[in-house]
C-alpha positions, 0 to 999 in steps of 0.5 A: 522854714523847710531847713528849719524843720529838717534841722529839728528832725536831726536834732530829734533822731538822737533821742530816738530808738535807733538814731541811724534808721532816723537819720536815713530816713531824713535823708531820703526824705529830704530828696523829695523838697528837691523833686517838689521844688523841681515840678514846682518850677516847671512852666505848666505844674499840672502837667507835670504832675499828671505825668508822674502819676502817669507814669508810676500807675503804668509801672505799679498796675501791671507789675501788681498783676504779675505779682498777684498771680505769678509771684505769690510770695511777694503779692499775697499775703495772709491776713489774720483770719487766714485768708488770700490777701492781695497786696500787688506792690504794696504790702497790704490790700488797703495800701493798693487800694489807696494807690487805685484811688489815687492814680486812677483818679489821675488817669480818668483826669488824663483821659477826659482831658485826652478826649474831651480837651484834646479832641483824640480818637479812642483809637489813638494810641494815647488813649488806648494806653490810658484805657489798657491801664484803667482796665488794669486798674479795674481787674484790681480793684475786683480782685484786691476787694477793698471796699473803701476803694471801690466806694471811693474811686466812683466818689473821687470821680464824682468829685472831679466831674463836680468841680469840673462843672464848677469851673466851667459855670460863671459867677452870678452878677451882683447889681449894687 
């Protein structure tokens, strides 16, 4: 059914406005059915993908930071009323927003599951790693001010401890 899909893009990008970006497009597309089915196929998939989120939010945090505050033409921008926009690695405010959500989301994943599963020290470098990347995170979200993501980042936390709690409770008995 992927195939299929793929073929009717193709076949679509000839009416468009300018078939070759569309095919591009496609094409860079397509890369990631094959990075999907590569982490589908690992042993432990939520490691995985913990990782990945991981190690991207360890690139686009600090690089974000240098950005902003030494490299003003890349990682600001002015809005339409004229003022400051901080976009980081992004080209808007709510996109790097929508990224905090995202891999701080994951990071406090990893760091409950570093902590509370794997029994480490907030001494261990590990954690420390993890924590200099939240702070980062943090520093962000302050400077970027996007509302929804500072709504929403407490929410997703919420969301995870919630269904974490869930889990961990045990179906009630049902007497027939």
């Amino acid at each position: 059914t992927v195939w299929a899909i793929y073929i009717y893009f193709l076949i679509s990008a000839v009416w468009g406005a300018d078939p070759l970006v569309v095919v591009k497009r496609i094409t860079k597309d397509f890369g990631l059915v094959f990075l999907v089915l590569l982490i589908a196929t690992e042993p432990n998939w939520r490691y995985a993908i913990r990782k990945i989120f991981l190690r991207v939010s360890y690139i686009i945090f600090p690089l974000s930071v240098v950005l902003i505050k030494w490299f003003p033409s890349i990682g600001r921008s002015a809005s339409s009323g004229g003022e400051t926009m901080y976009g980081g690695v992004t080209v808007h405010k709510n996109t790097l927003g929508q990224e905090l959500i995202v891999f701080g989301i994951v990071l406090i994943w990893d760091l409950a599951e570093h902590l509370f599963q794997q029994k480490l020290s907030i001494k261990d470098s590990r954690v420390v790693r993890r924590l200099l990347v939240l702070a980062t995170c943090g520093w962000l979200l302050a400077t970027i001010n996007c509302s929804t993501a500072i709504a929403l980042l407490p929410v997703g936390i919420f969301l995870y401890w919630l269904t974490g709690c869930l889990l961990k409770t045990r179906a009630p008995r049902t007497s027939l």
